[in-house]
C-alpha positions in Angstrom: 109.3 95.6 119.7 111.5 93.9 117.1 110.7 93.7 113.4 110.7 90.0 112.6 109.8 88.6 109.2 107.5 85.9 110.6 105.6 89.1 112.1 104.5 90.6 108.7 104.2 87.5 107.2 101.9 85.7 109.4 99.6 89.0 110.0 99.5 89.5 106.4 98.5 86.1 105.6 95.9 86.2 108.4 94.4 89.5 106.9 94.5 88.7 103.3 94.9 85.3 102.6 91.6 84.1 102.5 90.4 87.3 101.6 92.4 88.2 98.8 93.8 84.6 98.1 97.1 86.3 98.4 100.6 85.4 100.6 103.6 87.3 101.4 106.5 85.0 101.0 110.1 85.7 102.0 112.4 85.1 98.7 115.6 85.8 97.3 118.0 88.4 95.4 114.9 90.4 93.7 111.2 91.2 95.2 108.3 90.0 92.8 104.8 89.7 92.8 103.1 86.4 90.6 99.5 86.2 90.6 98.2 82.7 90.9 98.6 79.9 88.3 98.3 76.2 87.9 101.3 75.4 89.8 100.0 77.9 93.0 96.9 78.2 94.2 97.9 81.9 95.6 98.9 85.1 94.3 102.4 85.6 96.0 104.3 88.8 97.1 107.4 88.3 97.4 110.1 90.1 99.3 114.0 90.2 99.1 116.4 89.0 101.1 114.6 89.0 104.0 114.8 92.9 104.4 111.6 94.0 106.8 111.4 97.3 104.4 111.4 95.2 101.1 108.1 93.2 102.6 106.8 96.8 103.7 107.4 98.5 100.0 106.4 95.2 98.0 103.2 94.9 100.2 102.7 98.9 99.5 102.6 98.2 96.1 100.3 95.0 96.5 97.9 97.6 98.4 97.4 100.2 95.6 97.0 97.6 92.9 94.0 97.5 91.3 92.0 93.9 90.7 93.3 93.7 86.6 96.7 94.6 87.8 97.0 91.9 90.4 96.3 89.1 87.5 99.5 90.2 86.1 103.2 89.4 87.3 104.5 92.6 89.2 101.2 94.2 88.2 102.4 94.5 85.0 104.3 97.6 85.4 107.2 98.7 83.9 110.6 98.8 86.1 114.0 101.0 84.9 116.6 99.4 86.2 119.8 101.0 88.4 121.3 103.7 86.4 118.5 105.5 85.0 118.9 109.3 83.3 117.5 112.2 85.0 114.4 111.8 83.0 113.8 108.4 83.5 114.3 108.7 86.9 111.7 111.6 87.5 109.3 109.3 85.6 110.0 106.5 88.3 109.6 109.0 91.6 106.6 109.9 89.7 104.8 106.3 89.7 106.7 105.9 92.9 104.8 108.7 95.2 101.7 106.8 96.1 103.3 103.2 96.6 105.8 104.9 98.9 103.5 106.8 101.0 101.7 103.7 101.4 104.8 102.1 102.6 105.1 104.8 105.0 102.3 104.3 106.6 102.9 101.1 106.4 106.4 101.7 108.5 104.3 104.1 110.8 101.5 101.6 111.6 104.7 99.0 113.3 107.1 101.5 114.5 109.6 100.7 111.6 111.8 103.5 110.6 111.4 104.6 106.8 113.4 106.3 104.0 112.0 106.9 100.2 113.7 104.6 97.9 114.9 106.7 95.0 116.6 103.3 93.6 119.7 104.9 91.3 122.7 104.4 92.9 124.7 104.1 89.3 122.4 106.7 87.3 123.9 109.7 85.8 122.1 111.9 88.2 122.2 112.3 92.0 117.9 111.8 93.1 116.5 115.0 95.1 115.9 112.6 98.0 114.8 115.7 100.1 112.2 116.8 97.1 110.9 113.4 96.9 110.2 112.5 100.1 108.4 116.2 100.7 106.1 114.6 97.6 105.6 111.3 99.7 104.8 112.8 102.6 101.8 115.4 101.1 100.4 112.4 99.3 100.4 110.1 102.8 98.6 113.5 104.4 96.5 113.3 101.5 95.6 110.0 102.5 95.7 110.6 106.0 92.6 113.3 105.5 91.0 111.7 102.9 91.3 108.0 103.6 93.8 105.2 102.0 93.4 102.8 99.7 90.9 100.0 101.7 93.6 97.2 101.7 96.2 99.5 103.0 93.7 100.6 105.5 93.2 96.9 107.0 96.8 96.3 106.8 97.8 99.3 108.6 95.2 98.2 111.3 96.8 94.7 111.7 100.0 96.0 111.8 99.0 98.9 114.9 97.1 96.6 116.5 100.1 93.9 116.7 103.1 96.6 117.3 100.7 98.4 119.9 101.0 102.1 117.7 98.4 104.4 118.1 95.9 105.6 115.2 98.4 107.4 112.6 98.2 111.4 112.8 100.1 113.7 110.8 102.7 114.5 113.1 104.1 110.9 113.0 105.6 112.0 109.2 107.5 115.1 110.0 
């Protein structure tokens, strides 16, 4: 079955919009997430140029966010641009692990195909992609045994029950 845009946005809007008063729009050049203001009655995830693994890692984050951090724009976390320095960049894969395995299963709950995102193309250090995604995939076993966040939870089950992909076992994330 096809990926489409309209897919993910319409069953995440029909999971969490009234729930969570939050949409998942499609944007432009950059992913953002605003929480709702005067102007917007919704909190708004937004994904980049219409890229079906931008909505999947923007709503990952979105899933792991906690209820303060969803009041703030991008949850209020800190982002190191392109070109970090070794250490900088083991400080991102480090906040990275968890919104990634989410995004996994994420991926695995609609059939998508998905790489970690190590996000340094013009750093001064090549990323361990291999090391890195061993670290994602024990922390989505880790939620595998002992249960996701709840939000990722129902999302995964929308996204199964609409791509027709059967409960998520470990052997899906070799």
């Amino acid at each position: 079955m096809p990926h489409k845009n309209t897919d993910i946005i319409n069953i995440f809007n029909a999971t969490f919009l009234d729930t969570y008063n939050t949409e998942l729009i499609l944007g432009g050049d950059e992913p953002i997430y605003f929480p709702a203001d005067a102007e917007h009655p919704h909190h708004r995830v937004i994904f980049a140029r219409g890229y079906f693994a931008s909505a999947l890692h923007e709503l990952a984050h979105w899933c792991i966010a906690g209820p303060q951090r969803r009041l703030l724009e991008d949850y209020g976390y800190w982002y190191e641009p392109d070109g970090r320095t070794a250490e900088v960049q083991a400080e991102f894969e480090k906040v990275e692990i968890k919104p990634q395995a989410v995004e996994w299963i994420l991926a695995a709950s609609c059939g998508f195909r998905f790489q970690v995102s190590c996000d340094n193309l013009s750093g001064d250090c090549e990323p361990d992609r291999i090391g890195f995604t061993r670290k994602v995939r024990e922390q989505v076993l880790v939620y595998l045994k002992d249960g996701m966040p709840e939000r990722a939870k129902d999302l995964s089950e929308a996204l199964r029950a609409h791509y027709g992909v059967a409960p998520l076992v470990a052997a899906m994330f070799e």
